[in-house]
C-alpha positions as CSV (number, residue, x, y, z in Angstrom):
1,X,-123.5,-10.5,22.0
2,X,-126.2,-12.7,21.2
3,X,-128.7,-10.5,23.3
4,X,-127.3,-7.7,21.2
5,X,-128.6,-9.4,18.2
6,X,-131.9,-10.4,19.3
7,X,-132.7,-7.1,20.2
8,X,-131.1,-5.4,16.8
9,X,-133.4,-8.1,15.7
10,X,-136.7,-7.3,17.9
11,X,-135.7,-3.7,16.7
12,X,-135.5,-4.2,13.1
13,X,-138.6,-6.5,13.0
14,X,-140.9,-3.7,14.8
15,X,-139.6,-0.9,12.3
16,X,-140.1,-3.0,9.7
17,X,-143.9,-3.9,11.0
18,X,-144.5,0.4,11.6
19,X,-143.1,1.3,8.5
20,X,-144.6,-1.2,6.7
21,X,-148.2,-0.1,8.1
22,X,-147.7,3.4,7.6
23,X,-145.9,3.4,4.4
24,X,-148.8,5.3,2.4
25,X,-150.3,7.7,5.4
26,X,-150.1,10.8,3.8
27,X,-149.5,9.7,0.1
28,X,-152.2,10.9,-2.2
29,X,-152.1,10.6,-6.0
30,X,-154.4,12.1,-9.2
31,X,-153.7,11.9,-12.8
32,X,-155.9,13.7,-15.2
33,X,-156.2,14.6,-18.6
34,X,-155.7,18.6,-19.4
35,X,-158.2,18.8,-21.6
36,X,-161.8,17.3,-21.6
37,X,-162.5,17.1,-25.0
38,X,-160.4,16.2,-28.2
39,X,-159.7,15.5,-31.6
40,X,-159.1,12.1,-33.0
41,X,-155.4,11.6,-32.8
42,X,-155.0,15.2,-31.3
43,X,-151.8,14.6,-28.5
44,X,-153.2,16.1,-25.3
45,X,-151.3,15.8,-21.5
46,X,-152.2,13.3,-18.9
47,X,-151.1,15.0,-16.0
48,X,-149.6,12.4,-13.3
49,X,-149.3,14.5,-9.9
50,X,-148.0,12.1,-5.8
51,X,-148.0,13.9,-3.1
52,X,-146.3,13.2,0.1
53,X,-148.4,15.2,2.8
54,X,-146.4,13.9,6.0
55,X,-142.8,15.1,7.6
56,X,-141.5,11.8,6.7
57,X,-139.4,10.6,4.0
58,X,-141.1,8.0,2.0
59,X,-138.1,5.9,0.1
60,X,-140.7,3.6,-2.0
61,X,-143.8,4.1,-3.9
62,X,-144.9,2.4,-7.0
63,X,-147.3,3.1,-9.1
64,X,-149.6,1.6,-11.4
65,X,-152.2,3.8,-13.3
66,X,-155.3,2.7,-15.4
67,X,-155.4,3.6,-18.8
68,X,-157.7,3.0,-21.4
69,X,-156.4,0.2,-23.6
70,X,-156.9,2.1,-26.9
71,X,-154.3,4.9,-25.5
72,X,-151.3,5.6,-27.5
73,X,-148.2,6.7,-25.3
74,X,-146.8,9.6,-27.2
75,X,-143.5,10.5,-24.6
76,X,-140.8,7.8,-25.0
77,X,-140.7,8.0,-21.4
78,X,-144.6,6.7,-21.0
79,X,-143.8,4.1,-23.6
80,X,-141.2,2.3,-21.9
81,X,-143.2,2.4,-18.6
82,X,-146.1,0.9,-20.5
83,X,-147.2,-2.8,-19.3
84,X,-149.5,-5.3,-20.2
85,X,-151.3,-6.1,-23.6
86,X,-154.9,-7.5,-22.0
87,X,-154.8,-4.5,-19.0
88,X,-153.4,-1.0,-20.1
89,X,-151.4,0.4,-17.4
90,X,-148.7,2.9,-17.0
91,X,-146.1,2.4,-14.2
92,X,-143.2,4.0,-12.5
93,X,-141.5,3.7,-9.5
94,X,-140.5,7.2,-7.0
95,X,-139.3,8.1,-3.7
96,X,-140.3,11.5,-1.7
97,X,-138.8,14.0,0.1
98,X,-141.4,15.6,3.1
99,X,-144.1,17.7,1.7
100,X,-143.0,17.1,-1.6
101,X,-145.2,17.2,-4.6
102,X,-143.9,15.1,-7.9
103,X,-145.6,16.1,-10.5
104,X,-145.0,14.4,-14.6
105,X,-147.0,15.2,-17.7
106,X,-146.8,12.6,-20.7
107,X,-148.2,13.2,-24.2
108,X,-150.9,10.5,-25.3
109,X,-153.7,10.9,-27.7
110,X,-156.7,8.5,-28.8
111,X,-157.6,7.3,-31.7
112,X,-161.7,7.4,-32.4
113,X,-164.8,9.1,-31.3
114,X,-166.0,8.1,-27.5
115,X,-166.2,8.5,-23.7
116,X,-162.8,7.5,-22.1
117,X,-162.8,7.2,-18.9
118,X,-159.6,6.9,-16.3
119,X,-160.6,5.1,-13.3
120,X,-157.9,5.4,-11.1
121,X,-154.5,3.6,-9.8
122,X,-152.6,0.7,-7.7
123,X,-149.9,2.2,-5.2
124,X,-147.8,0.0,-3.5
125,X,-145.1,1.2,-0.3
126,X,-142.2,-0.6,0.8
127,X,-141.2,-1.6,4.9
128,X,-138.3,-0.8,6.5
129,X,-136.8,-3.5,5.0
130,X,-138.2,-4.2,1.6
131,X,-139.8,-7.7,2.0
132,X,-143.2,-6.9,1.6
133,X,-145.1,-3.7,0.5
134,X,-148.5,-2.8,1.3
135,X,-151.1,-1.7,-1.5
136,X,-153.7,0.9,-1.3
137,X,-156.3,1.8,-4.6
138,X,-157.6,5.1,-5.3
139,X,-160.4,6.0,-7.2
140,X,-161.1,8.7,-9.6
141,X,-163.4,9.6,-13.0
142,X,-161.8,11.6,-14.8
143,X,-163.0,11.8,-18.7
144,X,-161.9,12.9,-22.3
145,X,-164.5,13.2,-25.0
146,X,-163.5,12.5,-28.3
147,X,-165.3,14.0,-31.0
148,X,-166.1,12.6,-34.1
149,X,-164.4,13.6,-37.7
150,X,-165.2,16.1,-39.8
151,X,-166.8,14.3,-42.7
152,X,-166.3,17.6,-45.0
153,X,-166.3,15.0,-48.4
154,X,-167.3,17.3,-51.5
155,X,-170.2,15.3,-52.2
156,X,-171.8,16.1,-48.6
157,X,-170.6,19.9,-48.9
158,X,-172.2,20.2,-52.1
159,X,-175.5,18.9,-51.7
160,X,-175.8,20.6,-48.3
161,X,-174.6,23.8,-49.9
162,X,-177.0,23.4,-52.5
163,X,-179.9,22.8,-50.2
164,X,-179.8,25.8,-47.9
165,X,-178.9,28.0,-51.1
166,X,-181.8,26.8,-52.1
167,X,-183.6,27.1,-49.0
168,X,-182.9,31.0,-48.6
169,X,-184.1,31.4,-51.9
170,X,-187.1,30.1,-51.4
171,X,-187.3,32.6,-48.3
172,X,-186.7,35.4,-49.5
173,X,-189.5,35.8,-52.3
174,X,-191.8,35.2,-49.6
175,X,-193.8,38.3,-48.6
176,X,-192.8,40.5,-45.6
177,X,-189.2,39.4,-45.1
178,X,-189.0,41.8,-42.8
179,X,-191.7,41.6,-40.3
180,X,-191.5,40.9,-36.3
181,X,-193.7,38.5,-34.3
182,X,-192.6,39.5,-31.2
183,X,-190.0,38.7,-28.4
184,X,-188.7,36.6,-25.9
185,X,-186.1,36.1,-23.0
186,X,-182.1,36.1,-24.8
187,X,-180.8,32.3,-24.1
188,X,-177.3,33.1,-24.5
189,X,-177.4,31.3,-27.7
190,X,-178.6,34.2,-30.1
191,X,-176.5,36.8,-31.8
192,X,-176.2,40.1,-30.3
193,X,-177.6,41.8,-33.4
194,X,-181.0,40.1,-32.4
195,X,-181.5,41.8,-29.0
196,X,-183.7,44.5,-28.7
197,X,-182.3,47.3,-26.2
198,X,-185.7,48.9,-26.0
199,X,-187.7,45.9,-24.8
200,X,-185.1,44.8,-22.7
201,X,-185.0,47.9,-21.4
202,X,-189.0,47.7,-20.9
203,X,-188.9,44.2,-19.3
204,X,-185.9,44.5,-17.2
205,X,-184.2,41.6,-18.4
206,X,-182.8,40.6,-22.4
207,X,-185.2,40.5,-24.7
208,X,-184.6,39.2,-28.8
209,X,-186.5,40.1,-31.5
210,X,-188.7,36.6,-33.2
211,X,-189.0,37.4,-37.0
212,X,-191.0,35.9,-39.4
213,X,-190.1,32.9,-41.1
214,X,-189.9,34.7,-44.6
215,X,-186.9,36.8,-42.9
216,X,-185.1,34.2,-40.1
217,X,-184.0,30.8,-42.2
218,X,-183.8,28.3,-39.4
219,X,-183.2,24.7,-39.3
220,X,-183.7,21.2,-37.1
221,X,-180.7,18.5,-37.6
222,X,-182.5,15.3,-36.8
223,X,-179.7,12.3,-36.5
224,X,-180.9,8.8,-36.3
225,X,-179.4,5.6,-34.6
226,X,-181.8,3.3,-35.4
227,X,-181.3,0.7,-38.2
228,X,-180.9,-2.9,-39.0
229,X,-177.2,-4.2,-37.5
230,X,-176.3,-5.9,-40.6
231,X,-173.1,-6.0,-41.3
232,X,-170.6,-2.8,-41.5
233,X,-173.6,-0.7,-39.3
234,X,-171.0,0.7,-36.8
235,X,-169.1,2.0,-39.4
236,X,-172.9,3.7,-40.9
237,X,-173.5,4.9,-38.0
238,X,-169.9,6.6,-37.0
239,X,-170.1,8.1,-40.3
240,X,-173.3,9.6,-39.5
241,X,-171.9,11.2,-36.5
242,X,-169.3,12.9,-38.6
243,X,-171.9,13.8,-40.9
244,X,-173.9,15.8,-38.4
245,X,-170.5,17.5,-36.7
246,X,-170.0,18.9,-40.5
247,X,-173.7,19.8,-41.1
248,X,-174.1,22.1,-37.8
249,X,-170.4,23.1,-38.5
250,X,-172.2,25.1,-41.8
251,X,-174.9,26.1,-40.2
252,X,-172.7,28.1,-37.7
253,X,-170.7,29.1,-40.8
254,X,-173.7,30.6,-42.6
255,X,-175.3,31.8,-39.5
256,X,-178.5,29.9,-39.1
257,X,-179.6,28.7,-36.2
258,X,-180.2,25.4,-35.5
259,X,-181.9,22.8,-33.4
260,X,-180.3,19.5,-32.8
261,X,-182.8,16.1,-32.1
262,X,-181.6,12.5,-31.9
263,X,-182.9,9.3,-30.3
264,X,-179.4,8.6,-30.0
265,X,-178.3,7.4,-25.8
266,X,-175.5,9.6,-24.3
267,X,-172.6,8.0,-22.1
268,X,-171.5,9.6,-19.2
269,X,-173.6,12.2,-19.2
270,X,-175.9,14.2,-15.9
271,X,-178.2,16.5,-18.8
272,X,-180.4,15.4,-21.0
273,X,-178.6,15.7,-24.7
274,X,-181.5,14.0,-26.9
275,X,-182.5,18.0,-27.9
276,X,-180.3,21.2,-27.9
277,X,-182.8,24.1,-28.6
278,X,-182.2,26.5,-31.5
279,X,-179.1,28.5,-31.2
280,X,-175.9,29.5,-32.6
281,X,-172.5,30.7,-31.5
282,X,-169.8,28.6,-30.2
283,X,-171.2,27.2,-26.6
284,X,-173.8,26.4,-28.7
285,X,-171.7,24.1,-31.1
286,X,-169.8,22.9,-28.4
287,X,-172.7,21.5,-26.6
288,X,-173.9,19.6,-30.0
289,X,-170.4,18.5,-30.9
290,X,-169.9,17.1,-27.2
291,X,-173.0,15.2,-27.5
292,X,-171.9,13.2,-30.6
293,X,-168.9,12.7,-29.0
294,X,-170.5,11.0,-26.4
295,X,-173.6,9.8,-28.4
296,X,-173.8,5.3,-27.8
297,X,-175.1,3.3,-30.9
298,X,-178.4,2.4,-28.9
299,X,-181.4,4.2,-29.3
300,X,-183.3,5.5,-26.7
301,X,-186.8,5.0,-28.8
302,X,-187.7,4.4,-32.1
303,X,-187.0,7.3,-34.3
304,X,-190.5,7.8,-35.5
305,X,-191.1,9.2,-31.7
306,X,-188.2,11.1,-32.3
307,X,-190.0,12.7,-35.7
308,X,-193.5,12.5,-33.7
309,X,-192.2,15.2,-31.4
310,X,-190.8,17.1,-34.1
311,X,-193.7,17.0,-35.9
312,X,-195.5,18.3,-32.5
313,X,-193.5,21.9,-32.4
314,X,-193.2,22.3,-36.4
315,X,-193.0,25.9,-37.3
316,X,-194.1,26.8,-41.0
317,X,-191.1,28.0,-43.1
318,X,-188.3,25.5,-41.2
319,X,-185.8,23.9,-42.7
320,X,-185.0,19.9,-41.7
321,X,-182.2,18.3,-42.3
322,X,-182.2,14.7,-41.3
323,X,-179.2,12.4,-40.9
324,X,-179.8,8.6,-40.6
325,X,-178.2,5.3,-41.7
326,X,-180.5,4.1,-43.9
327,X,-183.9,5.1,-44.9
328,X,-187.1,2.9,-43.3
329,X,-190.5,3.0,-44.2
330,X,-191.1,2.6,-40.4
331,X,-191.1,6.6,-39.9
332,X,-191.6,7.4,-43.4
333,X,-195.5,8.7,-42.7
334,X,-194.3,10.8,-39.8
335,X,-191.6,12.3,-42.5
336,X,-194.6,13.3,-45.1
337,X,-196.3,15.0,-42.0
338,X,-193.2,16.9,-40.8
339,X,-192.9,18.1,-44.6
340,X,-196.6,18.7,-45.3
341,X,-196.5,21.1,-41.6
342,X,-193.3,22.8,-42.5
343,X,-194.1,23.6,-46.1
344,X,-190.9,22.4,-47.4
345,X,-189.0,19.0,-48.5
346,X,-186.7,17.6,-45.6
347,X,-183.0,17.0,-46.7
348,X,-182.2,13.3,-45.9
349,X,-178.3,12.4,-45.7
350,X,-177.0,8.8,-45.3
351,X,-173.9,7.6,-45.9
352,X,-174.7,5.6,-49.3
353,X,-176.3,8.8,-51.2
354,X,-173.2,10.8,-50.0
355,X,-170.9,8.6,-51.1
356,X,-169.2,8.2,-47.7
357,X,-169.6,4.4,-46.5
């Protein structure tokens, strides 16, 4: 009898040691966001998918995802597997069946502009026996951008109304509003109406047609991040974010193409974002609008480079819009030259003269 037990013993120790060591061989887990980019507050699915690639039955797995702390946890299910206050994390507990896939989708949403990142997750498998589990880490980047509010205030809608009413005015009486400089390769940016079917036919590839500046009312959106970080400048400088998503947002409404500048730093991001060339359409607004979602509060230079460059390709006739925090006599000569090129006054929007801060 008592050899009986040693060996039930022997038996139940060396299961317990195998199943212990192979208790996540085959167990793969994801979780990712079904979307990419968002509103503020906008529910979206995070996507929570275990796998159990072996012909074995795997009784145990917990799980522990990373979350970004500022997460809200939409599906009462999510909420009551939320733990901790100081490390956001979102647990459960499952068992699998061979070649099974469990797959859960929760609602969450976040709350402000930004890069979010989800960085991956704890599992832990049970022995044989449940007295000890053995705990593996996978990692992942998986992102959501969140873009920044509309800041469609009547005050900002009016005086940007008024300026490019006044702006295609001013066009208009020009002489030959109707005249063609030439043409160039089609970006993908530009409105069908401007290709030219016999030139492209010509060249063999997409040509448009460049107009004069008395016919084509174009515009550069210039958004600056540099200022003095006194108090309340995050909440300047988020509010010039939401003031450049609403000013290309009318652009595209009236149909003028844009350019987009900044010397603002981009998180996350493989591309350079610090210029989008002119161009309308909605790739084209997507591209801008995931940039300020992204955009960080640092500068990458001062922003009288930024206008230096500007100043460097100015075209005669363009419209400049410029967005900033405050207004510094640091880039205030290279303003007057970008003014005195162009032939026309530069709009200049903060949040104090638009009666947003």
């Amino acid at each position: 009898m008592l050899i009986f037990v040693l060996i039930l013993i022997v038996a139940a120790a060396a299961l317990q040691y195998w199943s212990l060591a192979h208790a996540l061989d085959g167990v793969e887990h994801h979780y990712a966001p079904d979307r990419t980019i968002t509103e503020p507050n906008e529910p979206f699915g995070l996507v929570n998918t275990v796998t159990n690639h072996s012909r074995r039955f795997v009784p145990y797995v917990h799980v522990s995802q990373h979350i970004p702390v500022e997460m809200t946890l939409l599906t009462q299910q999510a909420v009551a597997s939320y733990r901790g206050k100081t490390t956001q994390q979102m647990e459960y507990a499952l068992y699998l069946m061979p070649r099974q896939t469990w797959r859960r989708q929760v609602e969450v949403s976040l709350p402000r502009r930004g890069r979010y990142v989800f960085t991956g997750a704890t599992l832990q498998g049970g022995g044989f026996l449940g007295l000890s589990e053995l705990t593996a880490y996978t990692d992942q980047n998986e992102e959501v951008i969140v873009l920044p509010v509309p800041c469609d205030t009547p005050a900002i809608l009016n005086t940007l109304g008024g300026f490019l009413g006044d702006r295609s005015v001013d066009r208009y009486i020009l002489e030959d509003p109707v005249l063609t400089l030439g043409f160039r390769e089609y970006s993908g940016r530009e409105p069908m109406k401007s290709i030219s079917w016999t030139q492209s036919a010509r060249s063999g590839q997409l040509m448009v047609k460049k107009y004069d500046y008395t016919l084509e009312l174009t515009a550069t959106v210039l958004l600056n991040v540099e200022c003095d970080r006194t108090a309340g400048w995050e909440d300047r400088l988020e509010t010039c974010f939401s003031m450049a998503r609403t000013v290309c947002e009318t652009l595209e409404d009236k149909r003028i193409p844009y350019r987009f500048v900044t010397n603002a730093g981009t998180a996350g991001a493989i591309t350079l974002w610090s210029q989008v060339s002119d161009g309308l359409g909605a790739g084209h607004l997507s591209t801008v609008l995931e940039g300020l979602g992204r955009a960080t509060y640092d500068p990458l230079r001062p922003f009288a480079h930024t206008l230096q460059q500007t100043v460097r390709h100015v075209e005669q006739g363009r419209t400049h819009i410029l967005i900033t925090p405050e207004r510094s006599a640091a880039w205030q000569w290279e303003l007057s030259r970008l003014e005195q090129l162009s032939g026309a006054r530069a709009l200049i929007l903060t949040p104090e003269e638009a009666n947003l801060s």
